[in-house]
N, C-alpha and C positions, 0 to 999 in steps of 0.2 A: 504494500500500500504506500507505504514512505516513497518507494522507487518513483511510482507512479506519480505523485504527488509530485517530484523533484523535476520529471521530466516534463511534466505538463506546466510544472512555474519557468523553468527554462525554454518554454516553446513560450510563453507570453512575452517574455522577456526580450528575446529576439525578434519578434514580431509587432510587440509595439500594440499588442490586440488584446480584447478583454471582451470576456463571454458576449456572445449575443443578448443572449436574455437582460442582462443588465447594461447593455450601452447607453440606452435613452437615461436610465436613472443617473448616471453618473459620468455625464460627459460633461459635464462643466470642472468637476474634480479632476480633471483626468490625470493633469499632471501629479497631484498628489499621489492616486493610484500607483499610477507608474513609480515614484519615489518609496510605497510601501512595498511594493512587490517588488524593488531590486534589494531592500533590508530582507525580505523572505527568504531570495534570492541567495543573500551572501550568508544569510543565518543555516540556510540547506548548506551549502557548499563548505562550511566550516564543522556544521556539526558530521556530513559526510568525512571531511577531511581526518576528522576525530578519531572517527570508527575506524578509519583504515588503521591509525597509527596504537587503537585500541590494545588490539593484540601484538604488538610486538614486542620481543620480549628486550629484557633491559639490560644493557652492558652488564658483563660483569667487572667486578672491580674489588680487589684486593688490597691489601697490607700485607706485612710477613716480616717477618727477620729470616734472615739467609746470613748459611756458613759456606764458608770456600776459600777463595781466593782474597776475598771480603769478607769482613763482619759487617752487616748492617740491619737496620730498620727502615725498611721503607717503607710510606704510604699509600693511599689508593689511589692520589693523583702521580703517583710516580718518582716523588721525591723522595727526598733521603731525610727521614727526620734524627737519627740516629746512626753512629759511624762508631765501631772502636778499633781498636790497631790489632793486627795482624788476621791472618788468616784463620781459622776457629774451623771444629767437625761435627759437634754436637751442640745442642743447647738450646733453652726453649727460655721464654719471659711465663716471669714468675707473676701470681697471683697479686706479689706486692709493685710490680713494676720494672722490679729487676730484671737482668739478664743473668741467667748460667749457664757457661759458656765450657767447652771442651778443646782444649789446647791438647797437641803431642804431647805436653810435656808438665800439662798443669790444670787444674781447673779452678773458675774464679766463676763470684755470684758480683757484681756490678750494678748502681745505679745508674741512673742516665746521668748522673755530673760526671761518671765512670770513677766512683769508688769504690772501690773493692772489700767488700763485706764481710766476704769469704774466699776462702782459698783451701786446694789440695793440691803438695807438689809428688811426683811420679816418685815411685819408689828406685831406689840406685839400682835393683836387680831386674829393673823392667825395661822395657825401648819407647816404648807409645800408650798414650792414653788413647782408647779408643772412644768413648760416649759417656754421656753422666744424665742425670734424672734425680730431680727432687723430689720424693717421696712422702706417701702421704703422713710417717711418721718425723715427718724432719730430717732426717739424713738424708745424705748424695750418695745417689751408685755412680760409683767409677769403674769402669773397665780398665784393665790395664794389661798390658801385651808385651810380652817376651818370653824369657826363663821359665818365668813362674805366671802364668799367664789368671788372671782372677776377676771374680768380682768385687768390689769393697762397696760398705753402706759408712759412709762418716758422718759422726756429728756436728753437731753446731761449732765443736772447738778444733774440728779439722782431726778429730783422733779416729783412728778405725776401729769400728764397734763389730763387722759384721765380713767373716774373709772365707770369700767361695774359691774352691777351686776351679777352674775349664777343663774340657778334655776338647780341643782345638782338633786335634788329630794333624798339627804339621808345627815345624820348630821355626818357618817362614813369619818372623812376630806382626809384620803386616797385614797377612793373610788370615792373622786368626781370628778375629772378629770384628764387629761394628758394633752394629746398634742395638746393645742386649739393654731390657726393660725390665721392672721389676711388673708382677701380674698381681693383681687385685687378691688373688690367692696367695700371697705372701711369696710364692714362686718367683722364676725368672727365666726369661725367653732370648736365649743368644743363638742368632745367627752364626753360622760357621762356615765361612765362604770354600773351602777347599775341599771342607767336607760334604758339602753340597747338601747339606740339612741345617733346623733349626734344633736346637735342644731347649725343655722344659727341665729348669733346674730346681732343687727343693731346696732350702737355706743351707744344708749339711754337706751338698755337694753332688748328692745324687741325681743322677738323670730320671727322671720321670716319664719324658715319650721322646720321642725323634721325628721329626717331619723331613722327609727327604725331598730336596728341589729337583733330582737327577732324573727327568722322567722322560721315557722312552717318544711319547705322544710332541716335549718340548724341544726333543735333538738331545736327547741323554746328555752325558759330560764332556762331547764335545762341544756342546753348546755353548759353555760357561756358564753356566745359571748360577752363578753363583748367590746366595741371598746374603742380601747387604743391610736393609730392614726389614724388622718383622712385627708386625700388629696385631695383636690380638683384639680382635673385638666382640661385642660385650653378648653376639648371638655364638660362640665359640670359635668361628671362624675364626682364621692366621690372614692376614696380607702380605706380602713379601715383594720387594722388588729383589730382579735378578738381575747385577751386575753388568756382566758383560753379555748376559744374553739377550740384553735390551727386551727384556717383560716385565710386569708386574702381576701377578698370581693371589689369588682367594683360594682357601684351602678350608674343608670341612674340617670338623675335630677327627676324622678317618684318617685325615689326608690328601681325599682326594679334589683333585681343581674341580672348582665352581663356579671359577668365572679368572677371564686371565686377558691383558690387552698386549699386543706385539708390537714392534717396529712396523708391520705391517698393516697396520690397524690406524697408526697413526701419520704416515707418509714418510715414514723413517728420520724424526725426530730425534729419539729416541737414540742418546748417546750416553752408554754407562748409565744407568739409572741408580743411582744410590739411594737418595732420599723421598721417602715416600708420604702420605697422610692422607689419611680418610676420614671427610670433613662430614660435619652430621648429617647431610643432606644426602649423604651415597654417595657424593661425588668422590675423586679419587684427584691430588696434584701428584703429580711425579719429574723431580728433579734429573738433570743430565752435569753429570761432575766432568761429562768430556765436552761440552759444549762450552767452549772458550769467546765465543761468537756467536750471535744466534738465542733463538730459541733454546731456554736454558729450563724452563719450567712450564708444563704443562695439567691442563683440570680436563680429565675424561670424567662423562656420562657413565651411567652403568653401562649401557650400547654403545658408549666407544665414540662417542660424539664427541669432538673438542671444543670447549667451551668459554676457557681462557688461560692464556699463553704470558709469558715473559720473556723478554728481550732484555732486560735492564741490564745495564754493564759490571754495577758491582753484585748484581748475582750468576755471572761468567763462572764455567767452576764451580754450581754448588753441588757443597758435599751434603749438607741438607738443609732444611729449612721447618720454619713454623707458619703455616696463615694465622693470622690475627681477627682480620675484621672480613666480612662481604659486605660488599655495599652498605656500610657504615654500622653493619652490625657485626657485635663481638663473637666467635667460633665457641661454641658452649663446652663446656667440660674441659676432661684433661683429655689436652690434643692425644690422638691417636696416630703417633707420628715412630 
């Protein structure tokens, strides 16, 4: 009915004509006529113009802190609101504002004047800090890699209250982990790149399950799958990105994939994926630590739709990241990164 309405005010309009039945009544008005029916006119063509732009759906637009080559904070228009010095691998903004951060060789909890709160420095029988995580008890997990390759939980005063052993399965201290988290079940979830699984560790040291990434369906081990992060989320399901095999993977509590995006899926993007997160919405970003240039960060749809990207220069290199805000709203809970 609208349509028809629109087209028959733009046929008077053009024509300069108005009903027969009414000419005699109102030809002394006429011009006024004419002056109401192009306000009709423009009132159709605006509210038309509306409807088109109705359904279209709305940039998306991010914040985040990113680690790599750069520490920073950036915001959704694209600026840097936040910069600290050197390169960093782990670390997420704390509740109070801070940042905690994951250095090789040290980890620091940081205000935005960039004071330093907290600190843990590497033990002298280790090579690399791999990741750290604020806990819901107050302590930091550090991972640390070499010799003695472990988890630590330290307190407020920087002393270690809480020391896991790894079983890595390679003496390469590089290769032997990343991003192990502590689990809601008091548990812990480390990735073990060479080993091409993830292990579920219980506080004493024992292994609980093994999720293996070696799978025949993704190019076995010469694929490199290697998993670099791993997420457990809150329906049991694991996420994982796979290193050099440029995928990221959903695993049931079995193990088995349930859903997985490829280089292929996304126009070959997809360089080294290390850092991964699964934002509440289902969506998934996935970071590229070899993308020096370019497309460094990408948000797939559960279908594999891309729906927004990064280019920005100081996240070149991320090793990972956290999103902060969507379109100026805060990402709820504790990131699942």
């Amino acid at each position: 009915m609208l349509q028809k309405q629109f087209r028959f005010a733009l046929m008077l309009s053009a024509s300069g004509q108005i009903p027969s039945t009414t000419r005699k009544k109102v030809a002394a008005p006429r011009l006024r006529y004419g002056l109401g029916l192009a306000a009709v006119v423009a009132a159709c063509l605006i509210g038309c113009l509306s409807c088109l732009h109705a359904d279209e759906p709305t940039a998306v637009r991010h914040s985040y802190l990113v680690m790599g080559g750069k520490t920073a904070i950036i915001n959704e228009e694209g600026t840097v609101d936040w910069e600290y010095t050197d390169g960093s691998r782990d670390g997420f903004v704390l509740p109070n504002g801070n940042v905690l951060l994951a250095f090789s060789d040290r980890v620091e909890e940081v205000t935005r004047h960039k004071t330093i709160v907290f600190s843990y420095t590497r033990s002298a029988e280790n090579r690399e800090i791999g990741t750290t995580q604020r806990l819901y008890n107050g302590n930091t997990l550090v991972t640390e890699l070499g010799n003695r390759p472990r988890l630590l939980e330290v307190n407020n005063k920087g002393d270690i209250v809480v020391d896991v052993p790894l079983q890595p399965e390679t003496d390469n201290a590089h290769m032997q982990t990343r991003m192990a988290r502590q689990l809601r079940n008091g548990n812990y979830l480390v990735p073990h790149l060479l080993a091409f699984a993830m292990k579920e560790y219980s506080p004493d040291g024992t292994i609980i399950r093994t999720m293996k990434t070696d799978f025949d369906e993704l190019g076995g081990r010469a694929a490199e799958n290697w998993p670099f992060t791993a997420i457990r989320l809150d329906n049991g399901n694991t996420v994982a990105s796979l290193t050099h095999g440029n995928k990221v993977i959903e695993l049931d509590p079995s193990g088995g994939i349930v859903w997985k995006v490829t280089n292929e899926d996304v126009n070959g993007i997809f360089k080294d994926p290390c850092g991964s997160q699964r934002l509440a919405n289902g969506n998934t970003v996935i970071g590229s630590h070899a993308a020096n240039t370019g497309i460094s960060m990408v948000e797939v749809t559960r279908d594999k739709k891309i729906i927004w990207t990064s280019a920005h220069p100081l996240a070149a290199g991320v090793h990972h990241f956290q999103i902060l805000t969507t379109n100026g709203k805060q990402e709820p809970g504790m990131p699942l990164k």
